[in-house]
C-alpha positions as CSV (number, residue, x, y, z in Angstrom):
1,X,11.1,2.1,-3.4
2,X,9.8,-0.1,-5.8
3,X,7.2,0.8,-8.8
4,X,3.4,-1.5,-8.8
5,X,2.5,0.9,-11.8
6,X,3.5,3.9,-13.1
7,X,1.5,5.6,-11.0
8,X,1.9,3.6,-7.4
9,X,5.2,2.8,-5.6
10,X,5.7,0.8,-2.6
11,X,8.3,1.8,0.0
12,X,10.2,2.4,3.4
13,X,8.9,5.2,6.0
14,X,13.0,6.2,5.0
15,X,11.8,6.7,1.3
16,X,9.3,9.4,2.6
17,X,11.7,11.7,4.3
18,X,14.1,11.8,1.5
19,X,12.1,15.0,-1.0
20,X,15.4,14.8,-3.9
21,X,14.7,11.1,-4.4
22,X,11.1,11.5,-4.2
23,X,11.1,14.2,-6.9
24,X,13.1,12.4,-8.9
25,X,10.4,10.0,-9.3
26,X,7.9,12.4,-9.8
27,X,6.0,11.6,-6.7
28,X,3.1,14.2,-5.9
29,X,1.2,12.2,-3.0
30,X,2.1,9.4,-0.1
31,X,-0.1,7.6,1.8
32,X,2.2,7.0,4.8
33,X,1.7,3.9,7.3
34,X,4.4,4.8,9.7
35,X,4.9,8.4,10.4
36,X,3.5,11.8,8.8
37,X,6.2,13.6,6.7
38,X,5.2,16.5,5.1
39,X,7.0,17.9,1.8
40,X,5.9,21.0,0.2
41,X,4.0,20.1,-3.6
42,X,3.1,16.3,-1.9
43,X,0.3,15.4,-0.7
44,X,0.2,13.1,2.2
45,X,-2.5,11.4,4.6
46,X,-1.0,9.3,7.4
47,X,-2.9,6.8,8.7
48,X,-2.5,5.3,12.2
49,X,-1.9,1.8,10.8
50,X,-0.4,-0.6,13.8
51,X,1.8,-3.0,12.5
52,X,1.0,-6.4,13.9
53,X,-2.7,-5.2,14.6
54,X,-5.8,-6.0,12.8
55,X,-6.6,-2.7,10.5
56,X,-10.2,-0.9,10.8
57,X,-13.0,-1.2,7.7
58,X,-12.9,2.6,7.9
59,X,-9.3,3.1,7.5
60,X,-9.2,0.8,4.7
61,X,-12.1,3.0,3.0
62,X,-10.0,6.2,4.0
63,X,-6.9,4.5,2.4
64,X,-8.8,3.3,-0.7
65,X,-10.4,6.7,-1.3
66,X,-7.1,8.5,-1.1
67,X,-5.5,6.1,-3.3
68,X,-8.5,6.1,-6.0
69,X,-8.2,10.2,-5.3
70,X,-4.8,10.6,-6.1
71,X,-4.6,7.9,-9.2
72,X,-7.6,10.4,-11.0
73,X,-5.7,13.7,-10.3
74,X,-2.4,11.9,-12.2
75,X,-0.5,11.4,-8.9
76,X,2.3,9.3,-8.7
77,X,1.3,7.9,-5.3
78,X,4.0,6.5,-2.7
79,X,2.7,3.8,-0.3
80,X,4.9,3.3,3.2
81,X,5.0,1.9,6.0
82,X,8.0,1.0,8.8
83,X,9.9,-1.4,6.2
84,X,7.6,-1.7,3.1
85,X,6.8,-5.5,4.1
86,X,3.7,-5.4,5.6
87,X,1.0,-2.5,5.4
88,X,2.3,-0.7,2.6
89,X,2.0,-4.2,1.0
90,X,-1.8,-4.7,1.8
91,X,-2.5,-0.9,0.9
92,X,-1.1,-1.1,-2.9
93,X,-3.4,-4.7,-3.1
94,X,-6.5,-2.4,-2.2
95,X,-5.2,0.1,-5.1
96,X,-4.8,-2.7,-7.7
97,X,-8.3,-3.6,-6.5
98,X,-9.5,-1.2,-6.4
99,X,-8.3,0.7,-10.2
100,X,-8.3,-2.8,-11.8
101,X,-10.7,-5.2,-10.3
102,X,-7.9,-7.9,-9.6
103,X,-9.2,-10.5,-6.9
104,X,-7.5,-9.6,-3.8
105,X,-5.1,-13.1,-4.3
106,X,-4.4,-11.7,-7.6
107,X,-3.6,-7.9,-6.9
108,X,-1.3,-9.4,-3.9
109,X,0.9,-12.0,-6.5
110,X,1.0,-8.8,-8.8
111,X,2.4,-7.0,-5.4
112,X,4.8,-9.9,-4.5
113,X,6.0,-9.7,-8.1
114,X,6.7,-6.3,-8.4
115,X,8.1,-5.8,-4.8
116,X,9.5,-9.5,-3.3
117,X,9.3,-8.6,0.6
118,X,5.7,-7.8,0.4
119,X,3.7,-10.0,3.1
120,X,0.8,-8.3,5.4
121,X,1.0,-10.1,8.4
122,X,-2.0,-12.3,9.5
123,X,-4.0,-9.9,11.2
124,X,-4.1,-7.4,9.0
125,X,-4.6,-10.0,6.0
126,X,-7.6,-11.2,7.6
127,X,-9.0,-7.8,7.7
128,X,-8.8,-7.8,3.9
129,X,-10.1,-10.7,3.3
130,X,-13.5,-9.7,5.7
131,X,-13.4,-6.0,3.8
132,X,-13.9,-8.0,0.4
133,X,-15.4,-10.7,1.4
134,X,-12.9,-13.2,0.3
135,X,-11.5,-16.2,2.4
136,X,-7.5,-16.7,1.4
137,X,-6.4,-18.3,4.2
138,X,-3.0,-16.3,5.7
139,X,-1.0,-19.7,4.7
140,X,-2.4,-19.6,1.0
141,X,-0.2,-16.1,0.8
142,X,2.9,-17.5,2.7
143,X,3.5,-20.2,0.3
144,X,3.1,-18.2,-2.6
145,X,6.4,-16.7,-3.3
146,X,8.6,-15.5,-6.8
């Protein structure tokens, strides 16, 4: 599990069943990508995220509003998926995004930075790139490493 911000971390479905190491970084709410793990005094939402698979404008919005619902209640929020390469990767983008009005090629370096394996696979890129209406070819974010 890596730390985005104080308040977002980016992990492995493995980081979600774990509750000790979760407490000990003071983690109060996961959006989970993978499978839904429930801990008592953590909030979760799973979302039926495919890896590989182009993701939905409404699950994004359901993501997003989690995310944004979570970050005003003083959550620490854990994002995961299968490996923590892929969707978790495009879901903490949309929350820098979304809290800090990055462009969504600059709240994905600030991902890569913070957490080196990050990189959303075409399909799902592209799905970004249509919910905010910005073109960064899939290439652009290939190339673009620390």
């Amino acid at each position: 599990m890596d730390e985005i911000r104080p308040w977002l971390y980016i992990g492995k479905y493995r980081d979600t069943l774990n509750k000790a190491y979760l407490e000990s970084r003071s983690i109060r709410a996961m959006l989970q990508l993978a499978e839904k793990v429930e801990h008592p005094g953590i909030t979760s939402l799973y979302l039926p995220v495919e890896d590989l698979e182009p993701i939905s404008s409404k699950l994004i919005k359901q993501g997003t509003d989690f995310i944004l619902e979570e970050k005003q209640k003083g959550h620490r929020l854990l994002v995961a998926c299968g490996a923590g390469i892929n969707r978790s990767s495009a879901f903490c983008t949309v929350a820098l995004i979304e809290t800090e009005g990055l462009s969504l090629m600059n709240a994905f370096k600030e991902v890569k930075r913070k957490h080196p394996e990050a990189m959303p696979h075409k399909p799902l890129w592209e799905s970004l790139c249509k919910y905010y209406g910005e073109w960064i070819p899939h290439l652009d974010i290939m190339r673009f490493g620390i």
